[in-house]
Structures are given as C-alpha cells and as structure tokens.
C-alpha positions as CSV (number, residue, x, y, z in Angstrom):
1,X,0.0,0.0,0.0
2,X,2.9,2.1,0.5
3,X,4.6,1.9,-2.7
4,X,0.5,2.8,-4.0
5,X,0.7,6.0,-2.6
6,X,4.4,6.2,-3.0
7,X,3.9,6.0,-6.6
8,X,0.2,8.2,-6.7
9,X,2.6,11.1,-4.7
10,X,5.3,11.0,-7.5
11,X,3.2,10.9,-10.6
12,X,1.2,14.1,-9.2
13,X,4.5,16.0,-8.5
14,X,5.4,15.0,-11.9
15,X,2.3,16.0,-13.6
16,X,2.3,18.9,-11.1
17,X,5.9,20.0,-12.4
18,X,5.2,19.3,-16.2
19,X,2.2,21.3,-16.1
20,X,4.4,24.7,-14.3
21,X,7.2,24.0,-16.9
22,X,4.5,23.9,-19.6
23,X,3.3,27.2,-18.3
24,X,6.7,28.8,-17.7
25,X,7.6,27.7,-21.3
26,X,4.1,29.4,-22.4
27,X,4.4,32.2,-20.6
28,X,8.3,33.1,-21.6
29,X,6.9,32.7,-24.9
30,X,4.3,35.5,-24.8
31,X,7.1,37.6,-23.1
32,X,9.6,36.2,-26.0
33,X,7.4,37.9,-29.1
34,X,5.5,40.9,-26.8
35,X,9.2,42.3,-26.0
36,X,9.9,41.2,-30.3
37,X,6.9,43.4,-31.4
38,X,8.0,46.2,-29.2
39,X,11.4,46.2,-30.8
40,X,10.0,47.0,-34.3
41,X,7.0,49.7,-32.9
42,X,9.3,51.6,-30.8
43,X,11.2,53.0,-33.9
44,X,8.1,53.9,-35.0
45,X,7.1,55.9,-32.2
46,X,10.6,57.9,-32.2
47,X,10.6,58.8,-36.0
48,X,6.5,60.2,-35.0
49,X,7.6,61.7,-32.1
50,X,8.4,65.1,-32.0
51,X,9.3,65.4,-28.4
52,X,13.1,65.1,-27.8
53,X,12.4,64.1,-24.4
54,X,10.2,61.3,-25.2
55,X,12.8,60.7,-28.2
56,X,15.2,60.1,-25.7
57,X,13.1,57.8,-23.0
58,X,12.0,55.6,-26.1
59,X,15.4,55.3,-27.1
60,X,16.4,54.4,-23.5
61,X,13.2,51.9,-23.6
62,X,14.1,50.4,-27.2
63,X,17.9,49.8,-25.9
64,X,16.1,47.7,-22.5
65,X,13.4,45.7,-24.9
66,X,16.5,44.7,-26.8
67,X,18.3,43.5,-23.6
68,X,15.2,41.4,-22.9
69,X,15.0,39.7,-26.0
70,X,18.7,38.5,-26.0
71,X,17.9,37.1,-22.2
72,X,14.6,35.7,-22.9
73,X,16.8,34.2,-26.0
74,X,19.1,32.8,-23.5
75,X,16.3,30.9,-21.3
76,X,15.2,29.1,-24.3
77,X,18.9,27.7,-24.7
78,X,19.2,27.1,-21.4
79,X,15.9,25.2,-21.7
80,X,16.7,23.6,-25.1
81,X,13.8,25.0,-26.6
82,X,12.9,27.1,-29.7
83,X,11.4,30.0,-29.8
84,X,8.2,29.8,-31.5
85,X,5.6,31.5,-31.5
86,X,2.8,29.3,-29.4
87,X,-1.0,29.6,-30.8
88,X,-3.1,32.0,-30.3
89,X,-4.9,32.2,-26.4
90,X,-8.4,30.7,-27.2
91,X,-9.9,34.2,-26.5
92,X,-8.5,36.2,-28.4
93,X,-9.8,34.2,-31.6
C-alpha cells in the first residue's frame, strides 16, 4: 500500500511539475514575441515623435526591450527549446 501512494505522490509531482514547466515555457513565450513586437513599434514611435524628451526615453526603452530579447533568448537555450511563437490564447480568436 505504501509503494501505492508512493507512486500516486510522485506521478502528481510530476504532472504537477510538467504542467508549471509547460506554463513557464508558455508564458516566456508570450514575453519572447510581446518584447519582439515592441522592438519594431518603438522606432516607429521615435521617427513620430516630436518630443526630444520622449525621443530620448523611447530610445532608453528600445535599448532595454532589446536587452530582454537576448535574455529571454538565452532561457530558451538554457531550456533547449525554440522559440516559437505558441497559438493564439483561445480568446483572443
């Protein structure tokens, strides 16, 4: 009987820790391509802008996002996984 709930305890730690890796992976993801997408709008906003002060805090922004992407980058190769995009969250269809 022991070895019964021995075995019940480890199987629902490992679903337990699949599932949080699965989210983890998921949720890097979304951070991945949001922090991707901000790297091509943000040139956008500081060739419209005609602020120099905001010219200068989206610069200062652009050169973070692009810090972000390299380390999210790094996670996935840590993790030895790719970074693609995953599907679209069901409501946003």
């Amino acid at each position: 009987m022991d070895n019964v709930m021995k075995t019940s305890k480890s199987n629902s730690s490992q679903d337990l820790s699949s599932k949080l890796g699965k989210l983890f992976e998921d949720e890097l993801k979304d951070i991945y391509w949001a922090e991707k997408a901000l790297t091509k709008a943000i040139p956008k906003m500081i060739r419209n802008s005609s602020s120099q002060e905001l010219i200068n805090a989206l610069r200062r922004h652009l050169n973070e996002t692009e810090e972000h992407v390299v380390r999210a980058a790094k996670v996935f190769e840590m993790l030895g996984r790719k970074r693609r995009r995953r599907n679209a969250r069901p409501w946003t269809a």
